[in-house]
N, CA, C and O atoms as a Tinker XYZ file with bonds, in Angstrom:
   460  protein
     1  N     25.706000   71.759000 -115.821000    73     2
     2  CA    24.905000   71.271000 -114.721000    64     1     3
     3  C     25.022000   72.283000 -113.589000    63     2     4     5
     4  O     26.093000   72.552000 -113.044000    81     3
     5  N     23.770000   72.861000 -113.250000    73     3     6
     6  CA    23.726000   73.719000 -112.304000    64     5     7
     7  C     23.798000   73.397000 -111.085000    63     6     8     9
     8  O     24.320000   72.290000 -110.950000    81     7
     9  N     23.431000   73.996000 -109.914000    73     7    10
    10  CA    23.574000   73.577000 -108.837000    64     9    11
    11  C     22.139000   72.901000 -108.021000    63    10    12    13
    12  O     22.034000   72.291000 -106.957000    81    11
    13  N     21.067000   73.346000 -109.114000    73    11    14
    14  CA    19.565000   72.800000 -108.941000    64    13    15
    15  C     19.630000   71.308000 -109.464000    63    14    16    17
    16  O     18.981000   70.318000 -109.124000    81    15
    17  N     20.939000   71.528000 -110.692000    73    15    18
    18  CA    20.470000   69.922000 -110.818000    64    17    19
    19  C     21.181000   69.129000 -109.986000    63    18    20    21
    20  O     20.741000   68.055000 -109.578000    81    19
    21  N     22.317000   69.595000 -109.680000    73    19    22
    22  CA    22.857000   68.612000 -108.577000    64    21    23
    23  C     22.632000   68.425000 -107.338000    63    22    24    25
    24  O     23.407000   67.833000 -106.586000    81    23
    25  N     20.996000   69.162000 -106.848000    73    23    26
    26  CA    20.301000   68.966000 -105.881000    64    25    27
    27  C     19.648000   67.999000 -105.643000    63    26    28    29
    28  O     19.744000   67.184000 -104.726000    81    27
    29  N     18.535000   68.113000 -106.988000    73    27    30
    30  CA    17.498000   67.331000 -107.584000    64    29    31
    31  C     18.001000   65.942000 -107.642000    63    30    32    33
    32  O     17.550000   64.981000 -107.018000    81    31
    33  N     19.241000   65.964000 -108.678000    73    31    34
    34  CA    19.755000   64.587000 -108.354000    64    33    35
    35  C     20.326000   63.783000 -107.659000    63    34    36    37
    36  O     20.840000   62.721000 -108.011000    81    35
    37  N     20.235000   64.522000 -106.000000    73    35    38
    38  CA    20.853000   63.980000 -104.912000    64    37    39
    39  C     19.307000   63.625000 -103.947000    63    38    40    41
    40  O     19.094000   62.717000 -103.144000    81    39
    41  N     18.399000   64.760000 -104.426000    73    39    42
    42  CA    17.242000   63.536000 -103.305000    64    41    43
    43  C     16.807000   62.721000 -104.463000    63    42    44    45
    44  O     15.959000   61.933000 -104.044000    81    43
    45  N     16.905000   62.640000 -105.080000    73    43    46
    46  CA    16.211000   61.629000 -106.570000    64    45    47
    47  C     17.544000   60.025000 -105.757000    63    46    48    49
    48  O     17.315000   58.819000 -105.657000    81    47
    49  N     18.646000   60.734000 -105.415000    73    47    50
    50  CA    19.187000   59.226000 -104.991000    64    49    51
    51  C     18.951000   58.906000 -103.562000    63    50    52    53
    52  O     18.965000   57.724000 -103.218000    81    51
    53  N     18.752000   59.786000 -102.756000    73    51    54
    54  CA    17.973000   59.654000 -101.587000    64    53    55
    55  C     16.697000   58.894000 -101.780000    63    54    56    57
    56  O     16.483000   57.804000 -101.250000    81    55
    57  N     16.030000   59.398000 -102.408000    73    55    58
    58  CA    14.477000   58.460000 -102.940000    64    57    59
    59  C     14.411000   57.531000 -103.206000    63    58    60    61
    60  O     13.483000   56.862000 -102.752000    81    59
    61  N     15.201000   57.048000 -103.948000    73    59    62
    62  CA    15.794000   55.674000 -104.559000    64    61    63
    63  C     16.188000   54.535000 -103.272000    63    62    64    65
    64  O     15.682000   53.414000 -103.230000    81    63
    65  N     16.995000   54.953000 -102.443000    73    63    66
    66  CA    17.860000   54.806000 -101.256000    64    65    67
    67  C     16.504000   54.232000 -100.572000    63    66    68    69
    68  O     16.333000   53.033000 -100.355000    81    67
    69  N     15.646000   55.158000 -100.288000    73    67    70
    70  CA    14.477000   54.817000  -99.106000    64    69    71
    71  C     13.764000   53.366000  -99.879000    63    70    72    73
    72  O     13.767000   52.229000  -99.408000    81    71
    73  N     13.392000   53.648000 -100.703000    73    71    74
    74  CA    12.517000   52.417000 -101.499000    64    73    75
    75  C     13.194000   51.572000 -101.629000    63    74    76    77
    76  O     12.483000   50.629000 -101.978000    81    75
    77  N     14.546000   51.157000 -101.551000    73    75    78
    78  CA    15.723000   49.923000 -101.950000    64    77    79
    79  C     15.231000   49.790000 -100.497000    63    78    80    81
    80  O     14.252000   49.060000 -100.339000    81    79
    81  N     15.954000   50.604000  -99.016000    73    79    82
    82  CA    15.452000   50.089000  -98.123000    64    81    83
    83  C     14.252000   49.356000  -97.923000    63    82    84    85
    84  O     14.196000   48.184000  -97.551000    81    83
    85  N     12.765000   50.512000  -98.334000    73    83    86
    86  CA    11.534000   49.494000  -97.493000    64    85    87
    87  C     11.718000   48.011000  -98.143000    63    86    88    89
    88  O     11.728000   47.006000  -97.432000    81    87
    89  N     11.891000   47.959000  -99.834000    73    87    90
    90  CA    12.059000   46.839000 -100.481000    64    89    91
    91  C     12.837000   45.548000  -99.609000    63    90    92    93
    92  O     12.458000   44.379000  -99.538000    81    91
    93  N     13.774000   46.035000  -99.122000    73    91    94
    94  CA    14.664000   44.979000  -98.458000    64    93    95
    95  C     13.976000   45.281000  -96.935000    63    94    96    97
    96  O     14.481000   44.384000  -96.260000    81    95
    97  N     13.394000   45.798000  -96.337000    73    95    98
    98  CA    12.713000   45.809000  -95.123000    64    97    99
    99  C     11.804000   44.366000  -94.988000    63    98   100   101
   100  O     11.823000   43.427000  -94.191000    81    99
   101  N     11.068000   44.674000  -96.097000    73    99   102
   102  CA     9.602000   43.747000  -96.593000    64   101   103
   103  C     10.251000   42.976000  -96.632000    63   102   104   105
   104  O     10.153000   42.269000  -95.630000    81   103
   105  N     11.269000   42.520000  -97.605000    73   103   106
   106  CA    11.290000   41.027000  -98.039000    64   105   107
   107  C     12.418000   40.312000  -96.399000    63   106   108   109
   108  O     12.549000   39.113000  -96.153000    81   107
   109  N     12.939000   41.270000  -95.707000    73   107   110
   110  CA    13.394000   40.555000  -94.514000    64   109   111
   111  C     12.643000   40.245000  -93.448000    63   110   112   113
   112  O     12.233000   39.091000  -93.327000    81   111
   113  N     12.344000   41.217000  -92.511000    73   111   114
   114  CA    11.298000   41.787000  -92.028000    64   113   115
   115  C     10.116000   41.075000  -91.620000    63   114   116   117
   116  O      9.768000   40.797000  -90.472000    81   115
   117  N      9.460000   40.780000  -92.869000    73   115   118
   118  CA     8.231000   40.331000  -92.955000    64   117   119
   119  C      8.256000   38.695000  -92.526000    63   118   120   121
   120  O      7.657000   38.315000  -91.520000    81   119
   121  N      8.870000   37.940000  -93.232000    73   119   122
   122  CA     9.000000   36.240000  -92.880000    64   121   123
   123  C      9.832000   36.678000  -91.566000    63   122   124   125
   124  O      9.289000   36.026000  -90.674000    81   123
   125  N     10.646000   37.277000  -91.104000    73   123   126
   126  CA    10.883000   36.632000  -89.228000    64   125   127
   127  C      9.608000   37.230000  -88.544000    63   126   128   129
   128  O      9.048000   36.612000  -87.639000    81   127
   129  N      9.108000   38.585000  -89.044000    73   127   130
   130  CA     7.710000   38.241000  -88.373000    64   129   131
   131  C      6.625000   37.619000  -88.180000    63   130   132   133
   132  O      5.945000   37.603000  -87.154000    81   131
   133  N      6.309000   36.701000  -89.905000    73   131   134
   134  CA     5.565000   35.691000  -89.620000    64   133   135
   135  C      5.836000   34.733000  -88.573000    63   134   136   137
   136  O      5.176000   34.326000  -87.616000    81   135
   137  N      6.823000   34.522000  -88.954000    73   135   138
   138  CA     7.695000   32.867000  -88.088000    64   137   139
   139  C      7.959000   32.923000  -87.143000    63   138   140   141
   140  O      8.449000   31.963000  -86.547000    81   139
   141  N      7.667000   34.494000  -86.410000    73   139   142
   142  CA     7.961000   34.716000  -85.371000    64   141   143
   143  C      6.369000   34.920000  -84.637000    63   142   144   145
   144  O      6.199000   35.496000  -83.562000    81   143
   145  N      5.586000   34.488000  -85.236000    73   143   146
   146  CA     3.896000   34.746000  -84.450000    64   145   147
   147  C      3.986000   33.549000  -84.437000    63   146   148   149
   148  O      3.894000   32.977000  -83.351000    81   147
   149  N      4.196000   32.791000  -85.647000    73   147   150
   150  CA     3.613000   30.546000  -85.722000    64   149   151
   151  C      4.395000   30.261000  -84.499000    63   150   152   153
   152  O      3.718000   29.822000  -83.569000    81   151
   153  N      5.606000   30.400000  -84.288000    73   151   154
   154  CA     6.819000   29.717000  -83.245000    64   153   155
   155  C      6.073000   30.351000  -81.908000    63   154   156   157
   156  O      5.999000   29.526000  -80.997000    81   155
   157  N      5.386000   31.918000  -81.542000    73   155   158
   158  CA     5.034000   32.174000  -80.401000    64   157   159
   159  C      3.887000   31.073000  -79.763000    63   158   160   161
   160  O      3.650000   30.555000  -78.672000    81   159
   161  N      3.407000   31.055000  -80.957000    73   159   162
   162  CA     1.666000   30.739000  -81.099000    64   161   163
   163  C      1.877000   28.953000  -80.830000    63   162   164   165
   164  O      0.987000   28.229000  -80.385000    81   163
   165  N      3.225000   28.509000  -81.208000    73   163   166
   166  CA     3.014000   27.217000  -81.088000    64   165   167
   167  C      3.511000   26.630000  -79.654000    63   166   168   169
   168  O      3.061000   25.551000  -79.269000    81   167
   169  N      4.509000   27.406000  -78.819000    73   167   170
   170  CA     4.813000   27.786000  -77.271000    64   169   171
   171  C      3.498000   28.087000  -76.714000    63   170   172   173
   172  O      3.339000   27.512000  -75.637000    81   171
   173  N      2.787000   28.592000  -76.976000    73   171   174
   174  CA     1.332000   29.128000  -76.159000    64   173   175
   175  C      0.819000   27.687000  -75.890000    63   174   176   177
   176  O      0.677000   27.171000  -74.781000    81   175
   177  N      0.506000   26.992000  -77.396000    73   175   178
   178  CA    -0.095000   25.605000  -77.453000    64   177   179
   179  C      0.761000   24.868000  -76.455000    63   178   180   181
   180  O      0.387000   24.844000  -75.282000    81   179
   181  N      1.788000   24.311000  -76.783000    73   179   182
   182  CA     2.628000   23.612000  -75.691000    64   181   183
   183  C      2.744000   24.015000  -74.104000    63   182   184   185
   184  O      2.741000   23.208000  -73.175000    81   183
   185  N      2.851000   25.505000  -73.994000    73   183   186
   186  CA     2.705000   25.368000  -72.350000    64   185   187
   187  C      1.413000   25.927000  -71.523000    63   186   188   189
   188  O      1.277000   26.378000  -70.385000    81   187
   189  N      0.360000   25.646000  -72.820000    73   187   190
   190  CA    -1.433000   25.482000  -72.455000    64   189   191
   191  C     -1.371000   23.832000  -71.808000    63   190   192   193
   192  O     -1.705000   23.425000  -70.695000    81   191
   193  N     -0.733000   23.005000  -73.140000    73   191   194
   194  CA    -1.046000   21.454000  -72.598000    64   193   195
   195  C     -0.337000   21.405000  -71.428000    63   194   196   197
   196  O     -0.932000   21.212000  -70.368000    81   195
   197  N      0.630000   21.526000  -71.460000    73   195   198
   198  CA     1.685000   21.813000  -69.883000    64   197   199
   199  C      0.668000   21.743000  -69.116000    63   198   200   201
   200  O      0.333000   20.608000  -68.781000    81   199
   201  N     -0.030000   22.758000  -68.669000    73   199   202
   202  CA    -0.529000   23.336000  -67.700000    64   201   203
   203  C     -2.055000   22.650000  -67.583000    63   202   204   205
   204  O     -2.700000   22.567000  -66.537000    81   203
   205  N     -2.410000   22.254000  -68.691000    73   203   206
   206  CA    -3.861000   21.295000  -68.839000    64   205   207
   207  C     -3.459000   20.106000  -68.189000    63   206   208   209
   208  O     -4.227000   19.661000  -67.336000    81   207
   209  N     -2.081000   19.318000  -68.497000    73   207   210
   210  CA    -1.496000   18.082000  -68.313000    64   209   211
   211  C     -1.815000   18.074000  -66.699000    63   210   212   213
   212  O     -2.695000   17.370000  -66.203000    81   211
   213  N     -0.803000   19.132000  -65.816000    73   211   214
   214  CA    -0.760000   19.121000  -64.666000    64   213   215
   215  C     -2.429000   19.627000  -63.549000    63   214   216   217
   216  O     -2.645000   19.416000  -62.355000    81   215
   217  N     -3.022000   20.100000  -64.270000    73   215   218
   218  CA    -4.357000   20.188000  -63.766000    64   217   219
   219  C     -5.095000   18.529000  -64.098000    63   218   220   221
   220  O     -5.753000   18.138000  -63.134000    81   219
   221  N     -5.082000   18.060000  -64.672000    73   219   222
   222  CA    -5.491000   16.659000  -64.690000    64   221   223
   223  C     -4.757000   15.965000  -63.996000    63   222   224   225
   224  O     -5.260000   14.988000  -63.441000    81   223
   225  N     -3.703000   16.183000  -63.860000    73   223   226
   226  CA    -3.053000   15.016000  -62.758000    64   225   227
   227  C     -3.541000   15.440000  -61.086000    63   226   228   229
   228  O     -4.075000   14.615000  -60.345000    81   227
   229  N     -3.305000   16.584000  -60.757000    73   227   230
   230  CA    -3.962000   17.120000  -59.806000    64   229   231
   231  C     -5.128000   16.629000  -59.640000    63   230   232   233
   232  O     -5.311000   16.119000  -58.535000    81   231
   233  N     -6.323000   16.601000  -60.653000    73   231   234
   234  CA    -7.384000   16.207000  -60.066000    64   233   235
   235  C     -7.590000   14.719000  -60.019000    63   234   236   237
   236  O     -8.352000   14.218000  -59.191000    81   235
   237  N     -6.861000   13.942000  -60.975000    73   235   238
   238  CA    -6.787000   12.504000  -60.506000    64   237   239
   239  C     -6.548000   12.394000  -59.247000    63   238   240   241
   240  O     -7.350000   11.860000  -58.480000    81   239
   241  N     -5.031000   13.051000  -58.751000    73   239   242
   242  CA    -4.688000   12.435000  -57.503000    64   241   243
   243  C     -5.955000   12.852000  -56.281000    63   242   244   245
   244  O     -6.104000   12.120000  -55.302000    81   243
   245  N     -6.660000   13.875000  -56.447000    73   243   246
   246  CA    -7.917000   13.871000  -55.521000    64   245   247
   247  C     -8.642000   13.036000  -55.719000    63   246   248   249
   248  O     -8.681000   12.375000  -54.681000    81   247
   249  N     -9.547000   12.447000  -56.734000    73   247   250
   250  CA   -10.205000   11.220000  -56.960000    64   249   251
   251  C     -9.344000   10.370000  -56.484000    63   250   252   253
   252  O     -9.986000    9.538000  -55.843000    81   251
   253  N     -7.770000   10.039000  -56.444000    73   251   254
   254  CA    -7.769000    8.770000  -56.251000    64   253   255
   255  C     -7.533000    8.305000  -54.424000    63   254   256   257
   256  O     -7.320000    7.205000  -53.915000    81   255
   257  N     -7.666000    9.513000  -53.880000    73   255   258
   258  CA    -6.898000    9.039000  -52.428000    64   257   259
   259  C     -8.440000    9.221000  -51.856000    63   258   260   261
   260  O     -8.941000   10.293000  -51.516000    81   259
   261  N     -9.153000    7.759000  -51.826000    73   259   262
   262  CA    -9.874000    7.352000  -52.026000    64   261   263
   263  C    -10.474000    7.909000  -50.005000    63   262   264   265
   264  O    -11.575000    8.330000  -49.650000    81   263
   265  N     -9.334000    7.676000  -49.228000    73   263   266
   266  CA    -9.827000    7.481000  -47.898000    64   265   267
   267  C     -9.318000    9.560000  -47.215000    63   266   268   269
   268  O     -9.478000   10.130000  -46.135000    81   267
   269  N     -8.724000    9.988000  -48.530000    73   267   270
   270  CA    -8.841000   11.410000  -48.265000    64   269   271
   271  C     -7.456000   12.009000  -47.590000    63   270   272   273
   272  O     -7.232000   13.218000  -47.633000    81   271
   273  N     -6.710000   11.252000  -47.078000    73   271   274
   274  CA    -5.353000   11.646000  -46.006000    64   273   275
   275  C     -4.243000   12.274000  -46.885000    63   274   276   277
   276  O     -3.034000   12.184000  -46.675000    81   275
   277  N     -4.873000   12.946000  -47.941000    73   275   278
   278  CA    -3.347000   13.254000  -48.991000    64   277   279
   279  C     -2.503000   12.805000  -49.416000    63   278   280   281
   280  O     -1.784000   13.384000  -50.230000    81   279
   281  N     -2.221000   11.027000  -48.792000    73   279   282
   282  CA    -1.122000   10.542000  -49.546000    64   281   283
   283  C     -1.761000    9.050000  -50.308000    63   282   284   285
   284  O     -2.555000    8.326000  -49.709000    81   283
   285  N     -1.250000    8.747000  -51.749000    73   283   286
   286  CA    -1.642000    8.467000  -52.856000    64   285   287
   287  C     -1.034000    7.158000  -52.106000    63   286   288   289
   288  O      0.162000    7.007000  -51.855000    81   287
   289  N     -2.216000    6.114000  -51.750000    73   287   290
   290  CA    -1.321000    5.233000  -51.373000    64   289   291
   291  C     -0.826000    3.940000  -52.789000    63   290   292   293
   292  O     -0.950000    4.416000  -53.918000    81   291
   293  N     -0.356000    2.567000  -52.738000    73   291   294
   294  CA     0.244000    1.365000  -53.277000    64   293   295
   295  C     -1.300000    1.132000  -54.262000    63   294   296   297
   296  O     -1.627000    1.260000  -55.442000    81   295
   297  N     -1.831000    0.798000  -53.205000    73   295   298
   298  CA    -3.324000    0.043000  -53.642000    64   297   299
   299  C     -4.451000    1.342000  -53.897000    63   298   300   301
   300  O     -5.592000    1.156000  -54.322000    81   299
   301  N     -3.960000    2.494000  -53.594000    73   299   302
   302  CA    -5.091000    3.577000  -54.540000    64   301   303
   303  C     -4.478000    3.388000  -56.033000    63   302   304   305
   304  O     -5.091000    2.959000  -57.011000    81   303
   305  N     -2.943000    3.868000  -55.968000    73   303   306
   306  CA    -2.618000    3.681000  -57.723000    64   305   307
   307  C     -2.880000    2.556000  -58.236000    63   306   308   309
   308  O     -2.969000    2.611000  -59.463000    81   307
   309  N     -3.113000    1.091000  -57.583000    73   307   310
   310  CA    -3.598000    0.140000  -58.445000    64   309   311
   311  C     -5.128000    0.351000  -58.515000    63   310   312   313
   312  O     -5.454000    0.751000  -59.633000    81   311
   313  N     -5.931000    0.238000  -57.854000    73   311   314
   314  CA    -7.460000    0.870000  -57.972000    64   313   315
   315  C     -7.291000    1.959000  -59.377000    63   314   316   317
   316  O     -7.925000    1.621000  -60.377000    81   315
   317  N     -6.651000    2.939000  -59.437000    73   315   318
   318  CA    -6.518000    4.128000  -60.811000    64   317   319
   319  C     -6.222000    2.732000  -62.010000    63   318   320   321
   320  O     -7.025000    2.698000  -62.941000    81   319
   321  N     -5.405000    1.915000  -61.995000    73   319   322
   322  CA    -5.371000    1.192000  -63.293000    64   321   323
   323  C     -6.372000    0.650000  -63.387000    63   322   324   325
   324  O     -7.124000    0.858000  -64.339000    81   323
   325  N     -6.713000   -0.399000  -62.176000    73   323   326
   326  CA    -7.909000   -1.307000  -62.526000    64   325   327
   327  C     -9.126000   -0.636000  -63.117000    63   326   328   329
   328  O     -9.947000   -1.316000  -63.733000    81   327
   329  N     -9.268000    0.541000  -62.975000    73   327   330
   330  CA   -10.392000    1.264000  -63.337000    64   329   331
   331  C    -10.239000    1.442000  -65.029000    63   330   332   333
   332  O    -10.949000    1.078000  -65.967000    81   331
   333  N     -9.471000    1.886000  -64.976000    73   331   334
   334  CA    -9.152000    2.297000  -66.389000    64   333   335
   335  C     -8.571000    0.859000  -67.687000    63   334   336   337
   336  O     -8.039000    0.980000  -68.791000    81   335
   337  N     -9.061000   -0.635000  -66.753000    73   335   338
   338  CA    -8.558000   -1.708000  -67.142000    64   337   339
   339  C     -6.980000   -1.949000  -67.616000    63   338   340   341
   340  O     -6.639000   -2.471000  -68.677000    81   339
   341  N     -6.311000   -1.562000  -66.821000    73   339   342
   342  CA    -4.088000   -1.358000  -67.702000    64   341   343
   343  C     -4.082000   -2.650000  -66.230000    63   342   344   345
   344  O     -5.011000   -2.926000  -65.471000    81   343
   345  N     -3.044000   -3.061000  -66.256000    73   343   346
   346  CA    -2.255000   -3.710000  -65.123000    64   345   347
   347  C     -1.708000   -3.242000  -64.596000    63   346   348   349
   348  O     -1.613000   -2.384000  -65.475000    81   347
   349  N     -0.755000   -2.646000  -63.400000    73   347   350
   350  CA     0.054000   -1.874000  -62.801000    64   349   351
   351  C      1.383000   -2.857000  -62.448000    63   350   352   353
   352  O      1.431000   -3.602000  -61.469000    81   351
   353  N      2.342000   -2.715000  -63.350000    73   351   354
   354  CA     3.971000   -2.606000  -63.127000    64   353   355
   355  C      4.567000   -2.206000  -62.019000    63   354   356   357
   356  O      5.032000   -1.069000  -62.100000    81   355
   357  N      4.744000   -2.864000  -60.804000    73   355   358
   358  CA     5.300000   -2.159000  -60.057000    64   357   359
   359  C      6.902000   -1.673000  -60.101000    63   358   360   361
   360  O      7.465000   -0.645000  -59.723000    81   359
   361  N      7.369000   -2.913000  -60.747000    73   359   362
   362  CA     8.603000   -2.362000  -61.076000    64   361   363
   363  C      8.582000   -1.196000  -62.337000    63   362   364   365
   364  O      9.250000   -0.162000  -62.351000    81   363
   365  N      7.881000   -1.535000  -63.106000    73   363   366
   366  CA     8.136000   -0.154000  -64.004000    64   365   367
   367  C      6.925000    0.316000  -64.569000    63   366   368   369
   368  O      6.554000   -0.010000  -65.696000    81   367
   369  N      6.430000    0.916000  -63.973000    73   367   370
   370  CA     4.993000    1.342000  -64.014000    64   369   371
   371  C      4.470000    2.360000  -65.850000    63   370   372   373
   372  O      4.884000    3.390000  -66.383000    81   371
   373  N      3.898000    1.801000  -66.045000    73   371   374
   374  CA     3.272000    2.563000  -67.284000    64   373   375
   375  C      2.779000    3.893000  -66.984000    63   374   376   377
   376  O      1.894000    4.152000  -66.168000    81   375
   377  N      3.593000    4.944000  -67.904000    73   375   378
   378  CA     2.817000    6.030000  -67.770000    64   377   379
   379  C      1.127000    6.464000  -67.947000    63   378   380   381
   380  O      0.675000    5.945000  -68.968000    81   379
   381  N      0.481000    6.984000  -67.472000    73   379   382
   382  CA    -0.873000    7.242000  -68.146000    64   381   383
   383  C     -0.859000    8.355000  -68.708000    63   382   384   385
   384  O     -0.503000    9.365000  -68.103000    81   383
   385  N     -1.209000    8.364000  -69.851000    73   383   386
   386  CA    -1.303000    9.105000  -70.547000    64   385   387
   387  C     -2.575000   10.567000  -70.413000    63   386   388   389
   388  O     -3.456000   10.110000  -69.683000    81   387
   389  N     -2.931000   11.885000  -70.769000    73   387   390
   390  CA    -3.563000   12.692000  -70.858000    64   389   391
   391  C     -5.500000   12.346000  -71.054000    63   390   392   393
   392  O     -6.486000   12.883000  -70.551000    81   391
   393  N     -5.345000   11.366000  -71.890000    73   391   394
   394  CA    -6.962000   10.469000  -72.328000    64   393   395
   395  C     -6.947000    9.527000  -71.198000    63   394   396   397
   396  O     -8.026000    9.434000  -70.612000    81   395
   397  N     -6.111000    8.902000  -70.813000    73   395   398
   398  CA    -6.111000    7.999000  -69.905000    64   397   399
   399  C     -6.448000    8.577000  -68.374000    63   398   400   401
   400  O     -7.164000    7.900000  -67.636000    81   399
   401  N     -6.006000    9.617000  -68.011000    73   399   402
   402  CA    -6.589000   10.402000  -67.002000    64   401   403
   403  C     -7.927000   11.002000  -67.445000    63   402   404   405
   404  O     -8.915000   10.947000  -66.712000    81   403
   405  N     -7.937000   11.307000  -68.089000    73   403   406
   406  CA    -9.326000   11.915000  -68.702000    64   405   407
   407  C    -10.267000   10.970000  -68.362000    63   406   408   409
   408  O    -11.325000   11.093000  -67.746000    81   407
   409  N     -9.652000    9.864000  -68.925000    73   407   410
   410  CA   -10.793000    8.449000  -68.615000    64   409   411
   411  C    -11.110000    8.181000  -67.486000    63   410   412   413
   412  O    -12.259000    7.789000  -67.280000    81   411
   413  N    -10.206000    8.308000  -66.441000    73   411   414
   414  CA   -10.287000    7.859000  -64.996000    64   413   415
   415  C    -11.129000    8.942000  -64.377000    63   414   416   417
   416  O    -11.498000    8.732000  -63.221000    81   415
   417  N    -11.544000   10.220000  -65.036000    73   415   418
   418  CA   -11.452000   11.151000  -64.504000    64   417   419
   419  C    -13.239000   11.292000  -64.049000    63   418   420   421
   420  O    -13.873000   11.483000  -63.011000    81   419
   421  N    -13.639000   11.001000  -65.959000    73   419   422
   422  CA   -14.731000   10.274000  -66.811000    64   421   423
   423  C    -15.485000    9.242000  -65.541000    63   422   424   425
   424  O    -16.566000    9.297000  -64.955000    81   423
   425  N    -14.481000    8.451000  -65.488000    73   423   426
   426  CA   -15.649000    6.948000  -64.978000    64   425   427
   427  C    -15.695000    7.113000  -63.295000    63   426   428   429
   428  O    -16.649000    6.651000  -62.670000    81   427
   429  N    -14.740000    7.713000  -62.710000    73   427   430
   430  CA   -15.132000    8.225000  -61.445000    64   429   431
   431  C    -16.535000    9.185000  -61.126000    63   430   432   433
   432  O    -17.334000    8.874000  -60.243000    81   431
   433  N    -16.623000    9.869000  -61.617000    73   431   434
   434  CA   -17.738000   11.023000  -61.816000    64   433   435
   435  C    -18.802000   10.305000  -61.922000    63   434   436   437
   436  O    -19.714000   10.425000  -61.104000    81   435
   437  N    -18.878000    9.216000  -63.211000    73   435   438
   438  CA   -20.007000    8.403000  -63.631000    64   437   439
   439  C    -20.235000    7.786000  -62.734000    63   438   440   441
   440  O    -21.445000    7.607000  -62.592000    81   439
   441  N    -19.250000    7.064000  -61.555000    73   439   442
   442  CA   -19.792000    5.947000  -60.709000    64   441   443
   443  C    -20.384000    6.998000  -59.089000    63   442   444   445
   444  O    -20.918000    6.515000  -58.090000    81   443
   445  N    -20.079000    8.342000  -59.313000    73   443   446
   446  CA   -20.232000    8.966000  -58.286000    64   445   447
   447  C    -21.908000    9.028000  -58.243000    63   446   448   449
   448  O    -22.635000    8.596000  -57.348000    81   447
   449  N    -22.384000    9.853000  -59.773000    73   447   450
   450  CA   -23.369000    9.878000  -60.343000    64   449   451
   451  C    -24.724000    8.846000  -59.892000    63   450   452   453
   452  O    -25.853000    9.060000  -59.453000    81   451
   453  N    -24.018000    7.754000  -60.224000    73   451   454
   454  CA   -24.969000    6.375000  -59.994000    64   453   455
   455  C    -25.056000    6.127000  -58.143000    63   454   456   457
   456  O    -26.031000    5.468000  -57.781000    81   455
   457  N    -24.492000    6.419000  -57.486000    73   455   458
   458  CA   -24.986000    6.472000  -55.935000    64   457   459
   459  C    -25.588000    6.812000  -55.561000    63   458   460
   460  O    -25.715000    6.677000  -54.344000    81   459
């Protein structure tokens, strides 16, 4: 064995070496990058609604302060249920939900409409 072959057969294991790597690159690699776009992509979704959530509440509370002075009074938040037909809990008030503002949001507009 010359010294050509013990060249040859040292990038021949170099060669080998690179392709074991990409092989194990791919098969690691690849799934945390998928799972790592779904998990980004599903944070985007969640702090889109976040931010949809709090823009609807915002604009409720303008529809609802009915006489305009910025503060949300006792009998505006009951006016927001009665509209939306719920009862209002004062001791433990029901959340409204995202559709449920939507709704209020909905039938205000409509009754603005009709004036």
């Amino acid at each position: 064995m010359g010294i050509r072959d013990y060249v040859a057969g040292a990038f021949e294991g170099i060669a080998d070496s690179a392709s074991d790597f990409f092989d194990i690159a791919k098969a690691v690699f690849l799934p945390i990058a998928f799972f790592g776009a779904v998990a980004g992509g599903a944070l985007y979704l969640v702090s889109s609604s976040v931010s949809n959530r709090e823009d609807l509440e915002r604009k409720m509370e303008m529809k609802a302060d009915t006489n305009g002075d910025g503060v949300i009074t006792r009998e505006e938040i009951i006016n927001v249920y009665k509209s939306l037909g719920l009862r209002y809990n004062e001791v433990n008030p029901r959340s409204l939900s995202s559709n449920d503002i939507g709704r209020y949001l909905e039938s205000s507009s409509l009754e603005a409409e009709k004036r």
